[in-house]
C-alpha positions in Angstrom: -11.8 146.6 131.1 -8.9 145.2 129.8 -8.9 142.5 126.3 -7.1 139.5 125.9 -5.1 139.0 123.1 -4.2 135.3 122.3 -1.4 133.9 120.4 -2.9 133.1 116.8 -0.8 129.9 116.2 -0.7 126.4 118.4 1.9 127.5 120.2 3.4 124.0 121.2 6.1 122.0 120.5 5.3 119.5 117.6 5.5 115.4 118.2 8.5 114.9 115.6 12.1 115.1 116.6 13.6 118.4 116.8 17.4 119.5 116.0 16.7 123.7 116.1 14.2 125.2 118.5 13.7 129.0 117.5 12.2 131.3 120.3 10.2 133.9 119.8 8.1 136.5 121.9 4.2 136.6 120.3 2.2 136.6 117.4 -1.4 138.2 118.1 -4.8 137.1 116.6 -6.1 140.1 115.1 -3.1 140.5 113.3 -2.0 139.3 109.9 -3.4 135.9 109.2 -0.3 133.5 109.0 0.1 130.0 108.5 3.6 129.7 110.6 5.1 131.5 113.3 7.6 134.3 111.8 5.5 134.2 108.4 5.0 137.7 108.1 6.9 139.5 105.0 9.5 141.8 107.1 10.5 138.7 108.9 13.5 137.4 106.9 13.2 134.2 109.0 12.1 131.5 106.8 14.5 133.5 103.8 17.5 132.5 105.8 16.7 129.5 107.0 16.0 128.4 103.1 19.4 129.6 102.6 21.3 127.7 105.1 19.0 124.3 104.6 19.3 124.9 101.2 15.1 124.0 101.1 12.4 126.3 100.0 10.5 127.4 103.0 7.3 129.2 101.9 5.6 130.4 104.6 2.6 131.3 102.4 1.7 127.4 102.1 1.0 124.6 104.0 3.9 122.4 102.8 6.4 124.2 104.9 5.5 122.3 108.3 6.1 118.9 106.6 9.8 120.7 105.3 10.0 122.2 109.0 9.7 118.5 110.5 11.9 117.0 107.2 14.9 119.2 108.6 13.8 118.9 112.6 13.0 122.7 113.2 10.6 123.7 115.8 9.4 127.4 116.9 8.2 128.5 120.1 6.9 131.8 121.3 7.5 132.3 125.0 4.7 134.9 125.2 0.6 132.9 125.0 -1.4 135.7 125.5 -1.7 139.5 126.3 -4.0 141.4 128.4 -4.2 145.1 127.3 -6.7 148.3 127.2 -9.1 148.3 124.1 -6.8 151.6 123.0 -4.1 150.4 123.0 -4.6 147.0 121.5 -4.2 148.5 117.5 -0.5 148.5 118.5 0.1 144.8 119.8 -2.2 143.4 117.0 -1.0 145.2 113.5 0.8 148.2 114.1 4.8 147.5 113.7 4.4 144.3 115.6 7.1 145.3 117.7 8.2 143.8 121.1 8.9 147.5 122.3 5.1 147.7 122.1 4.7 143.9 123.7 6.9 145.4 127.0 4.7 148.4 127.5 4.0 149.0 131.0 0.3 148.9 130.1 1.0 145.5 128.5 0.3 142.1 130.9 2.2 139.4 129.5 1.0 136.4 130.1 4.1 133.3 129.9 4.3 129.9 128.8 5.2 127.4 131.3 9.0 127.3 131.4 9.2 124.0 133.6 7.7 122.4 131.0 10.0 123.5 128.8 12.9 122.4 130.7 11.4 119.2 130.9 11.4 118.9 127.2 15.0 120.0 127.1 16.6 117.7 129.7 15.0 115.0 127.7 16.4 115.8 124.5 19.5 117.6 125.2 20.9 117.3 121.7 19.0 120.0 121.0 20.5 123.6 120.0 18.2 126.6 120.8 18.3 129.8 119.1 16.5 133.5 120.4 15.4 135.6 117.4 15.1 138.5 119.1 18.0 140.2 118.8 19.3 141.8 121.9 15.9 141.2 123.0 13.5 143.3 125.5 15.4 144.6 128.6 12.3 144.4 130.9 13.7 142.8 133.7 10.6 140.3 133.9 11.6 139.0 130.6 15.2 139.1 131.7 14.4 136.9 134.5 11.8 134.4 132.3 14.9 133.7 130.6 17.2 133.3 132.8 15.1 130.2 134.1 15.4 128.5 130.8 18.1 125.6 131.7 20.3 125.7 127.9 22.6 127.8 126.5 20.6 130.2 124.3 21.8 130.9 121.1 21.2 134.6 119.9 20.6 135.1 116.6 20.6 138.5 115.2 16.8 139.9 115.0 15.7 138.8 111.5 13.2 141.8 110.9 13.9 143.8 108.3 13.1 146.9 110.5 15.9 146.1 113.0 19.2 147.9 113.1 22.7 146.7 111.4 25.7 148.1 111.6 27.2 151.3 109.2 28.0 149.8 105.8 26.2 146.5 106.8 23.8 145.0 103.9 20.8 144.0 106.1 20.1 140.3 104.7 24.1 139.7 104.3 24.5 140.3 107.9 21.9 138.4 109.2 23.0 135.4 106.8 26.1 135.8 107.9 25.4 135.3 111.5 22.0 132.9 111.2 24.6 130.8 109.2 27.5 130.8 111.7 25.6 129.6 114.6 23.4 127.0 112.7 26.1 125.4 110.9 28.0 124.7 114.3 24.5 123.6 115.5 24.3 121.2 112.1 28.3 119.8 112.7 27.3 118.9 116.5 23.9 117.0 115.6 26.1 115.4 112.7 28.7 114.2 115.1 26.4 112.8 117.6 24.4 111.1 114.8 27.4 109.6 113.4 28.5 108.2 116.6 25.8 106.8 117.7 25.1 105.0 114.1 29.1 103.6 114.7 28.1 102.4 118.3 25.1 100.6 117.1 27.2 99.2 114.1 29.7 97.7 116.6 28.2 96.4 120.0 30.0 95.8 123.0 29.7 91.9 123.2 27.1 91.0 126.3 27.2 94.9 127.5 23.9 97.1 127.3 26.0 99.8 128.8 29.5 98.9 127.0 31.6 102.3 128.2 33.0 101.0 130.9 34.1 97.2 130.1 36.2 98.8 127.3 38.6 100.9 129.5 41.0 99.0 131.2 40.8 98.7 135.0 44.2 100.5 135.6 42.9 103.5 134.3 39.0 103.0 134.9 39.7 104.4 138.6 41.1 107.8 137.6 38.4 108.1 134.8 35.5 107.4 137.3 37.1 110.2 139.4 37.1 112.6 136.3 34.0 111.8 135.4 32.1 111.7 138.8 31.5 108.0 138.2 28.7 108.6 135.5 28.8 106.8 132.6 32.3 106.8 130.5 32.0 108.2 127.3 33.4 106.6 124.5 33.9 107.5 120.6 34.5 104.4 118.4 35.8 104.5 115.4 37.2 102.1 112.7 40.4 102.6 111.1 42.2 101.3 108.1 45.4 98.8 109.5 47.1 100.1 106.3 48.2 103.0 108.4 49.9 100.8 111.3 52.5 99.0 109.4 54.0 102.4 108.3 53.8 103.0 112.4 51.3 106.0 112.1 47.6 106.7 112.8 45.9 108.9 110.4 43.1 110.4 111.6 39.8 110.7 109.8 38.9 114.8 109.2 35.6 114.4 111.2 37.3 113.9 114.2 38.7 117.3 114.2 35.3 119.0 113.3 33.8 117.1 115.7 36.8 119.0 118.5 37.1 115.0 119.7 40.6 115.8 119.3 43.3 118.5 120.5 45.4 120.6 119.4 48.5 120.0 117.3 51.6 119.0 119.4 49.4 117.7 122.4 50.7 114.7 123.6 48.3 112.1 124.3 48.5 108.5 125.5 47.8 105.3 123.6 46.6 102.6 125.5 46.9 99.3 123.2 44.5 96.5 123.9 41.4 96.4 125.7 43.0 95.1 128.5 45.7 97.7 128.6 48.4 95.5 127.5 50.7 98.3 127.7 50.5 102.2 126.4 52.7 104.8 125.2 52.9 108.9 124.8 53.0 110.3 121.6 52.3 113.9 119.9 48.9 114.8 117.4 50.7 116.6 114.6 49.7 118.1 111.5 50.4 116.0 108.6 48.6 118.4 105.8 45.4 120.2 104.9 44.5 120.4 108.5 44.6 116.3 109.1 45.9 114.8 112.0 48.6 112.2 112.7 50.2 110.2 114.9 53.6 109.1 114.0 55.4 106.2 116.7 57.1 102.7 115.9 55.2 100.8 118.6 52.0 101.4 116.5 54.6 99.5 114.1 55.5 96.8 116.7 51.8 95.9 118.0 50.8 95.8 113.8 53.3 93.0 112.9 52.3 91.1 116.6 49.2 91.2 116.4 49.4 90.1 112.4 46.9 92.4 111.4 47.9 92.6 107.8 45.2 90.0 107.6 42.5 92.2 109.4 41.2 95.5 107.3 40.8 97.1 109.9 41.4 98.0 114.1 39.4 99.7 116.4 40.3 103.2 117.6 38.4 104.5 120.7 38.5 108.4 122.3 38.0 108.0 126.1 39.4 111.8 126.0 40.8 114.1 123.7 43.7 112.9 125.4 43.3 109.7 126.1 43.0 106.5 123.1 42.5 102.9 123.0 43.4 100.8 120.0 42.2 97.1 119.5 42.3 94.6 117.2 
């Protein structure tokens, strides 16, 4: 007769908003007693994520789910429950905790519910998902589980201190490096979208619940629809400085380029000036120093002294595209 093994942990996702969703396989009752998933000593987990947070997670005391929902980090183990002979069960619940013993022919896995997981996901798509297993089992039953997992996975290198590193490779350096890498990319996006919404809730279309659209004009609000398969339009806005026109430049603010809302240097891009697309003009993103962008063209001049916005601080700079811009007083 076969036992069951149940995870030891509630293994859901918690109510609070979640930036980094870390999968995992299982964590057995009748093994070590812990208070978190990963919170077992050869698990280097919680070592580099206090590293890259730069916050003390203990996972030895209770505190750490109140920093876990502080920062937005959730963890997930795809794997509820086990069903395995009484013999063999020592080696699933204590001995090496490894997923080469979890993916045992004499092992039945049983899975957590992956629609509802993709439920979760294509509700909050800002999320950035992360496998800490490594290269992970290659039993094609947990290839396929998944495969059916609708995000991009990131993998993480395995953070047990058992797992293999390359020749000459210090074992915590390497997985620092790596953890860090992907996270901080992760950290940059959330940033960016956080920042963009707070502009767009700073400065409202006027009478628009869904202002996208009404901002573009309608000469070019056809070929966008096409591009973008009439869904909704997006739309960065920013606000920029008016000092910069009357020289007849555009100095772009850092963020934009670790954001990627803009292209490469020497792209040419067009300007549209005016909501209403009073008229528009090509002109090149260059490198004006230290990795900032410019734009450098005397109609920026032209519109600044028309327009008289010496007596405005500042105009309103909106990415339809990375190639496409809209300026407005």
């Amino acid at each position: 007769m076969k036992e069951s093994i149940k995870h030891q942990l509630p293994n859901s996702l918690p109510p609070y908003k979640i930036n980094f969703l870390f999968l995992g396989t299982f964590n057995p009752t009748g093994g070590k007693k812990v208070l978190v998933h990963y919170g077992r000593s050869r698990n280097q987990t919680w070592k580099l994520l206090s590293e890259i947070f730069n916050v003390n997670f203990d996972p030895s005391i209770p505190e750490i789910h109140e920093k876990m929902k502080m920062m937005g980090i959730a963890c997930l183990d795809l794997i509820e429950s086990v069903e395995v002979s009484p013999e063999f069960s020592h080696k699933i619940t204590g001995e090496s905790y490894s997923d080469s013993n979890l993916f045992n022919r004499l092992v039945k896995r049983n899975y957590k519910d992956i629609d509802d997981l993709n439920k979760f996901l294509d509700i909050h798509p800002d999320i950035c998902v992360f496998s800490t297993w490594g290269k992970g089992p290659q039993n094609p039953e947990w290839r396929k589980l998944i495969s059916q997992i609708n995000k991009k996975i990131i993998p993480l290198v395995s953070p047990s201190l058992v797992a293999a590193v390359p020749k000459g490779k210090k074992k915590f350096e390497y997985m620092l490096e790596d953890w860090k890498a992907k996270i901080n990319d992760c950290k940059r996006f959330n940033t960016s979208n956080s920042n963009l919404k707070s502009q767009s809730d700073k400065n409202p279309a006027p009478n628009s619940d869904m202002p996208n659209k009404n901002k573009i004009p309608p000469f070019l609000l056809s070929q966008l629809n096409e591009l973008f398969n009439d869904e909704e339009i997006p739309t960065n806005r920013f606000e920029i400085s008016t000092n910069e026109l009357k020289n007849g430049r555009i100095n772009f603010p850092k963020k934009l380029i670790d954001y990627d809302l803009l292209p490469d240097f020497n792209t040419t891009v067009k300007i549209i000036i005016g909501k209403e697309g009073d008229s528009a003009f090509t002109a090149k993103i260059i490198d004006s120093g230290g990795g900032n962008a410019r734009i450098n063209k005397s109609k920026l001049k032209d519109w600044y002294e028309e327009e008289n916005l010496q007596n405005q601080e500042v105009f309103n700079l909106e990415i339809v595209s990375k190639t496409t811009f809209i300026i407005y007083k």
